[in-house]
C-alpha positions as CSV (number, residue, x, y, z in Angstrom):
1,X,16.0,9.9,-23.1
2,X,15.1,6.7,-23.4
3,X,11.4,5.9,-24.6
4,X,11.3,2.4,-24.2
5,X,11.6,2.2,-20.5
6,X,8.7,-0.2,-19.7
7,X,6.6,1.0,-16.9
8,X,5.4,-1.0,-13.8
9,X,1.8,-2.1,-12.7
10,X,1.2,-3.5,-9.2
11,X,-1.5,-6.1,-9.0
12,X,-2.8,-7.4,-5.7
13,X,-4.7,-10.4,-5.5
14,X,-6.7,-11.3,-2.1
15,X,-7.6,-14.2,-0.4
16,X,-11.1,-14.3,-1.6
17,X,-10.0,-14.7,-5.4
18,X,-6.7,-16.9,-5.2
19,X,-8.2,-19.3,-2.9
20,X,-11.0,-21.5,-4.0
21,X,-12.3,-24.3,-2.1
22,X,-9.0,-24.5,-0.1
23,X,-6.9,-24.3,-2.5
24,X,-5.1,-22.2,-4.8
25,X,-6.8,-21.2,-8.2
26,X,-4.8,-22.2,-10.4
27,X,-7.2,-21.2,-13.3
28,X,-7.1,-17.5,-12.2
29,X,-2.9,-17.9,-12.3
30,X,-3.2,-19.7,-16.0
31,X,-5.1,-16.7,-16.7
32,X,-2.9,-13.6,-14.9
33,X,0.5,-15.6,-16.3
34,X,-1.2,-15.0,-20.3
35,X,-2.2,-11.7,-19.5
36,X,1.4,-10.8,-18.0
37,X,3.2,-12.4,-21.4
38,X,0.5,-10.8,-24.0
39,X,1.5,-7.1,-22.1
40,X,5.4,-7.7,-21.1
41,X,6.6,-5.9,-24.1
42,X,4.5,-2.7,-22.4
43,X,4.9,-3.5,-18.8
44,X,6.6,-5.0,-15.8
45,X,4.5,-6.7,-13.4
46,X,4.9,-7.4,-9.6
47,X,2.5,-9.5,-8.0
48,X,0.9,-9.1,-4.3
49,X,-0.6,-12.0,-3.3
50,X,-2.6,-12.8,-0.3
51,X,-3.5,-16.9,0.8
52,X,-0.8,-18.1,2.3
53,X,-2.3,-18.0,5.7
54,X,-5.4,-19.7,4.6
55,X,-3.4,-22.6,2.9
56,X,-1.7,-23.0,6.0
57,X,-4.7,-22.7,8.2
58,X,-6.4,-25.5,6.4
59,X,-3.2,-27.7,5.8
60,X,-3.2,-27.7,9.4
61,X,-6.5,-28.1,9.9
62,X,-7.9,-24.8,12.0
63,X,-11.3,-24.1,11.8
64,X,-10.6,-20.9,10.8
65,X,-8.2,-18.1,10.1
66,X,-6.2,-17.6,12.9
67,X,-6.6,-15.2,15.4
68,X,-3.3,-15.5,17.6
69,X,-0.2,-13.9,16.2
70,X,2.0,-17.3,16.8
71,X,-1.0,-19.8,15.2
72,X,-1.0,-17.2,12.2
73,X,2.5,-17.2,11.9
74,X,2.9,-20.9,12.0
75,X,0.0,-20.7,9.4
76,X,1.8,-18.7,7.2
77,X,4.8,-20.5,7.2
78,X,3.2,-24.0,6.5
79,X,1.0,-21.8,3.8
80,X,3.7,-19.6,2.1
81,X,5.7,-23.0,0.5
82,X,2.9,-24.2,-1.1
83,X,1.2,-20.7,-2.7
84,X,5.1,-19.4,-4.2
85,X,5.2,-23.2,-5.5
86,X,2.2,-22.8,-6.9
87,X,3.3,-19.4,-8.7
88,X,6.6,-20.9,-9.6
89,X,5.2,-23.8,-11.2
90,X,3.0,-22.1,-13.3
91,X,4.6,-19.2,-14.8
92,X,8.2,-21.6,-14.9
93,X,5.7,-23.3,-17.6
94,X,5.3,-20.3,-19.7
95,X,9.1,-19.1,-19.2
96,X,8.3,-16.3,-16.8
97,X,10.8,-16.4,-14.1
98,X,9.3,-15.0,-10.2
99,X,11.0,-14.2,-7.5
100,X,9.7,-14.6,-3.6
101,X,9.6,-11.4,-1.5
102,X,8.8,-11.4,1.7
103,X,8.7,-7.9,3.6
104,X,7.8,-6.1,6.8
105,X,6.4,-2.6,7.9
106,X,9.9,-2.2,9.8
107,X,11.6,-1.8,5.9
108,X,9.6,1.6,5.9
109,X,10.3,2.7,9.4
110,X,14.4,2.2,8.5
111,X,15.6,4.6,5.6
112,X,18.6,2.3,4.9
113,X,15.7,-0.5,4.6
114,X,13.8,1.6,2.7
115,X,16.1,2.1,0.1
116,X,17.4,-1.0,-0.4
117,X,13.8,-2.6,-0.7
118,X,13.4,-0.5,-3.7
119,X,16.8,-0.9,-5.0
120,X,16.4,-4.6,-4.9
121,X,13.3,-5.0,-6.4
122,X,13.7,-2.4,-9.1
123,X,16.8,-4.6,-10.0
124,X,14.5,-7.6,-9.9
125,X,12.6,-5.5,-12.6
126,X,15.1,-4.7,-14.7
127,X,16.4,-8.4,-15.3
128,X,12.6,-9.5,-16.0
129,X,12.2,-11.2,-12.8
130,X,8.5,-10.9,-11.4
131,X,8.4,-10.4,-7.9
132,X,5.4,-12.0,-5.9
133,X,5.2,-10.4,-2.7
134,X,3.2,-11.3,0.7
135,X,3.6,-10.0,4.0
136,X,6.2,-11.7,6.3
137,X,4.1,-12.7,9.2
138,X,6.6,-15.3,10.6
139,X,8.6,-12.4,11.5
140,X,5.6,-10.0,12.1
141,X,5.1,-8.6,15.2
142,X,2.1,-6.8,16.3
143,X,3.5,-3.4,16.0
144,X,5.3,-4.5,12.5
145,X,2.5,-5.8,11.1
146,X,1.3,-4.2,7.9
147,X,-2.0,-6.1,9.0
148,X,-3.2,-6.4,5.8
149,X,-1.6,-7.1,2.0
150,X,-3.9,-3.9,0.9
151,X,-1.9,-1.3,2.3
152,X,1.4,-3.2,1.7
153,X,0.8,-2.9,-2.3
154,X,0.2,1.0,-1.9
155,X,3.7,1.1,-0.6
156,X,5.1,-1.6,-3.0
157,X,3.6,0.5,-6.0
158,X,5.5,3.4,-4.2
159,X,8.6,1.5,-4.2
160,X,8.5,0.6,-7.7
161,X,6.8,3.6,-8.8
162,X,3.8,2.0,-10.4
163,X,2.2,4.0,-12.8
164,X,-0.7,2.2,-11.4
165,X,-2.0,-0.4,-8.2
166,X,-5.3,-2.8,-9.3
167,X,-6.2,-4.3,-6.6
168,X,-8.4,-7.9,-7.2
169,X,-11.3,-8.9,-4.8
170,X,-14.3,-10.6,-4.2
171,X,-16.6,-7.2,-5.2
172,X,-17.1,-5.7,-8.7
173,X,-15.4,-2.4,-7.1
174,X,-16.8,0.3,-4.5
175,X,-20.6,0.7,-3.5
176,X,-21.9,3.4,-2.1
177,X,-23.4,1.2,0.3
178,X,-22.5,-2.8,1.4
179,X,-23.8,-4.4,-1.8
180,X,-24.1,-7.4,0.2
181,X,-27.1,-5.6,3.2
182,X,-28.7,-3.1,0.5
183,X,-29.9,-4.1,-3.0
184,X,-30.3,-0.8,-4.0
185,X,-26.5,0.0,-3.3
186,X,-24.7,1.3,-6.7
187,X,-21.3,0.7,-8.2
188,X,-19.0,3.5,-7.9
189,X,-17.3,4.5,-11.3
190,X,-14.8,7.2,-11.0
191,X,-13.7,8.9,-7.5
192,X,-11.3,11.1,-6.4
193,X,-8.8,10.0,-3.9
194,X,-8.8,12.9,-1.5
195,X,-12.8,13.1,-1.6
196,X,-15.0,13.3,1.5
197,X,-16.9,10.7,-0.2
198,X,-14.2,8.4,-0.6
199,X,-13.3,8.7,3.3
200,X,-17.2,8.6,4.6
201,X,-17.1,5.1,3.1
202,X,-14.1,3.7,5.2
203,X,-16.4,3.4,8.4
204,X,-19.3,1.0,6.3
205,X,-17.0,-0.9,4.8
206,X,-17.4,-4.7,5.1
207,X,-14.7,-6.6,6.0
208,X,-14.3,-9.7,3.8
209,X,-12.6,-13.0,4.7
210,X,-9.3,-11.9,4.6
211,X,-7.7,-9.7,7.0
212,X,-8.4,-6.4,5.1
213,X,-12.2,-5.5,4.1
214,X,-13.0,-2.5,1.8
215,X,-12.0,0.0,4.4
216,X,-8.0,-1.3,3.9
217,X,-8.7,-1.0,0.0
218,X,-10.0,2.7,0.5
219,X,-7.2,3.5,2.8
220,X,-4.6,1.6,0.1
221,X,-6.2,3.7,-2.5
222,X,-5.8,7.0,-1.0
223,X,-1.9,6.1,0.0
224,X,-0.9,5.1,-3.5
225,X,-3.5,8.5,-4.9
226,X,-1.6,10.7,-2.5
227,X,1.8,9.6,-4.1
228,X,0.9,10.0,-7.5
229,X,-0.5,6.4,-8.4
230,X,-4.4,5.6,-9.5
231,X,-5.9,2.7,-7.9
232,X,-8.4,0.2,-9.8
233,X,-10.6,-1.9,-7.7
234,X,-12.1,-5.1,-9.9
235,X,-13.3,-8.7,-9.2
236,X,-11.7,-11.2,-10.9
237,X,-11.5,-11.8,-14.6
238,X,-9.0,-11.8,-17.3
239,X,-11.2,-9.5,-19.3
240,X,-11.7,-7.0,-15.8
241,X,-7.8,-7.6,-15.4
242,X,-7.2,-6.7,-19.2
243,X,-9.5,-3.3,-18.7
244,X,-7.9,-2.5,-16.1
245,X,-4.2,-2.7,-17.7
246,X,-5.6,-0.7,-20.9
247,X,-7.4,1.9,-18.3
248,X,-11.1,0.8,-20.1
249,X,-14.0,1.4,-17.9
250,X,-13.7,-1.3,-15.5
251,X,-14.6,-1.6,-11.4
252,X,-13.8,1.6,-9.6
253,X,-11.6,4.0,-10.9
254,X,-9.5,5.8,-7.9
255,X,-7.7,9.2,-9.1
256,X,-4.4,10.5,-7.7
257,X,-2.8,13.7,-7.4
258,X,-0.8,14.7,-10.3
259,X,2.1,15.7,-8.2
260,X,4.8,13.6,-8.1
261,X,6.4,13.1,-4.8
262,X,10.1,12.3,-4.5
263,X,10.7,9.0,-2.5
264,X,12.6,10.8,0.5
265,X,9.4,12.5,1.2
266,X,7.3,9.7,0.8
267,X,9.6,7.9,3.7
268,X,8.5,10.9,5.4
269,X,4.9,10.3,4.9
270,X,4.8,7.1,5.6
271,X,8.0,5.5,6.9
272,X,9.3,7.5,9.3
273,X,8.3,7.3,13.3
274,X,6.9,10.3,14.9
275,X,8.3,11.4,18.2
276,X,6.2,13.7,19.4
277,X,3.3,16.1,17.9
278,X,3.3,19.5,17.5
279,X,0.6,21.6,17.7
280,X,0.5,24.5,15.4
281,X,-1.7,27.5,14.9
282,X,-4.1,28.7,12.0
283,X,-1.7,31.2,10.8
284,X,1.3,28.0,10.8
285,X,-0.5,25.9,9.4
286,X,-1.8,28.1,6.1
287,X,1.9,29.0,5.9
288,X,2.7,25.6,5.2
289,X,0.2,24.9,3.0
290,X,1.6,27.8,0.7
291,X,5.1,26.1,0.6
292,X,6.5,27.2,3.9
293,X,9.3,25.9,6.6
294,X,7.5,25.3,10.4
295,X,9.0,28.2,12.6
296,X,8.5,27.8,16.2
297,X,6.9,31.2,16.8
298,X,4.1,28.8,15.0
299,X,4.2,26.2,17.9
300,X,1.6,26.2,20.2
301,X,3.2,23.1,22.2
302,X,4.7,19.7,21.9
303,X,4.0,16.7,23.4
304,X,7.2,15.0,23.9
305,X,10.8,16.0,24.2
306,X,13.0,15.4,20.7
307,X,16.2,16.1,19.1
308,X,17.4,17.0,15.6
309,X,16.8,15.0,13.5
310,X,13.5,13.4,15.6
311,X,10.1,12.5,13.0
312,X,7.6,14.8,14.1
313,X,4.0,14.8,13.6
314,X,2.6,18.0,13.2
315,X,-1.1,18.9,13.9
316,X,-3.5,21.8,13.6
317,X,-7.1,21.7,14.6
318,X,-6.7,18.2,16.1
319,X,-5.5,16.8,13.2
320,X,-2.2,15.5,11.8
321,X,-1.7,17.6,8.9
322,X,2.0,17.2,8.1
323,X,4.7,15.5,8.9
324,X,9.0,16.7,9.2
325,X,12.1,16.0,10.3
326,X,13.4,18.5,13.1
327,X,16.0,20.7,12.9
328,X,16.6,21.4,16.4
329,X,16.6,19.7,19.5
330,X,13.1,20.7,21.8
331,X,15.0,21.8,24.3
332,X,16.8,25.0,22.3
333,X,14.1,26.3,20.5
334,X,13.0,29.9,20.9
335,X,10.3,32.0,18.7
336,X,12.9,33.0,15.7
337,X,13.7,29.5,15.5
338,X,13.5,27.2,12.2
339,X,12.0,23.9,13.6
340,X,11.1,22.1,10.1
341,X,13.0,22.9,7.0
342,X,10.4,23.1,3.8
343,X,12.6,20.3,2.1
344,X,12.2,18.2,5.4
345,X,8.2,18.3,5.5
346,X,5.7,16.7,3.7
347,X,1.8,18.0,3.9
348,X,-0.8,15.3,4.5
């Protein structure tokens, strides 16, 4: 076995900290490009950036971030050439060679896609190619949309397997409450990824000037947990950056679940379309908590027609718990029936 097999860290950068006064910051990329040589021997490094739509939208002179899916599309097309130029210029200097990336939520709704998205940029890797990735809103439609560059680095660090996502923004990390309404509201340190805690915060979180607010962070956070990857949430500083690479006390620490979950499953999760729900009992639904296939004697109903092979959602007490592939059609199931194989299912 090979030891030396460098591992991969995901960093995502937001609006509010590569853009200043319009432009890029090119201080905060002199600083990420000699914090990416002084730990290359240790890791690779791909790069999620956000600001292309707000070069654009001030290029062309909007008033504001744009609000209509064909302004923010011509935004982000007029914005994209100048923020990978940027990157390019800047790490060219220090003989780091980048690569542009641009992807869409359809790459995890498509298996084939899917695959080879990872397969290219893990070859990207491998040659010491950076990638810097953004969303691909010129192609974006409303229902492709990631909507947000948070969630899209959860799935990139899935992709690449990250050992761990830090995502960069405008905060010193989580508050219990918005820092910026309550002066009493305190940092969060450490929290688990699959708390209560962590999920009562999604509905106070303040959206920032960007697309995604807190909330998109939380839910990024417990995406890349639930694979197996710890989030770090930090402002911006080479010295918050630096903790956060060495694992120091930095911002706020998200934990993950120490199963790892093979990348099939994860399309599962979080790629695959669901036609229809199915509505399972108690007895079901403990059953497949402990490791078991869905039977249809389980089945309390479904709410849309399917065939093998069909995602299905499948939900006790209200609420999605798991999600499978189907084994049989819905209309040739009986009780004795196996509707989701184990190795087909994934638990929420």
């Amino acid at each position: 076995m090979n030891t030396n097999i460098k591992k991969n860290i995901v960093i995502k950068i937001g609006t509010t900290s590569i853009i200043k006064d319009d432009k890029v910051d090119l201080t905060l990329l002199k600083s990420l490009v000699d914090l990416v040589k002084e730990y290359k021997e240790q890791y690779n490094f791909v790069i999620v950036t956000s600001g292309a739509v707000g070069l654009g939208a001030t290029k062309l002179n909007y008033k504001s971030r744009p609000k209509s899916l064909k302004r923010l599309q011509v935004a982000s097309a007029v914005g994209q050439i100048e923020l990978i130029n940027q990157y390019e210029k800047i790490f060219k200097e220090n003989n780091l060679n980048i690569a542009q990336v641009l992807i869409t939520k359809n790459l995890i709704d498509d298996r084939e896609q899917f695959v080879n998205t990872t397969q290219a940029l893990n070859e990207l890797l491998s040659q010491g190619i950076i990638p810097v990735i953004n969303e691909n809103d010129v192609v974006a439609t409303e229902e492709l949309k990631f909507g947000d560059n948070d969630r899209l680095s959860a799935i990139v660090s899935i992709i690449v397997n990250a050992v761990k996502l830090i995502i960069i923004t405008n905060k010193e990390g989580l508050y219990n409450f918005n820092p910026d309404k309550y002066k009493d509201a305190k940092k969060i340190d450490y929290i688990e990824y699959d708390s209560n805690q962590l999920n009562d915060l999604i509905p106070i979180s303040k959206a920032g000037d960007g697309m995604g607010g807190f909330s998109t962070k939380i839910m990024a956070a417990q995406i890349s947990g639930f694979s197996g990857i710890p989030t770090h949430i930090i402002s911006w500083s080479k010295s918050n950056l630096s903790k956060a690479i060495l694992n120091a006390k930095v911002g706020t620490f998200i934990t993950a679940s120490n199963k790892k979950i093979r990348l099939r499953k994860l399309w599962i999760a979080y790629g695959m379309a669901s036609v229809s729900n199915i509505h399972i009992d108690e007895g079901a639904a403990n059953a497949l908590r402990k490791n078991a296939s869905l039977l249809s004697k389980g089945v309390i109903r479904h709410d849309n027609s399917f065939k093998i092979g069909d995602g299905l959602s499948i939900v006790s007490d209200k609420k999605i718990v798991a999600k499978g592939i189907a084994k049989i059609d819905s209309d040739s199931f009986n009780e004795s029936s196996l509707l989701v194989h184990k190795d087909d299912l994934i638990i929420l």
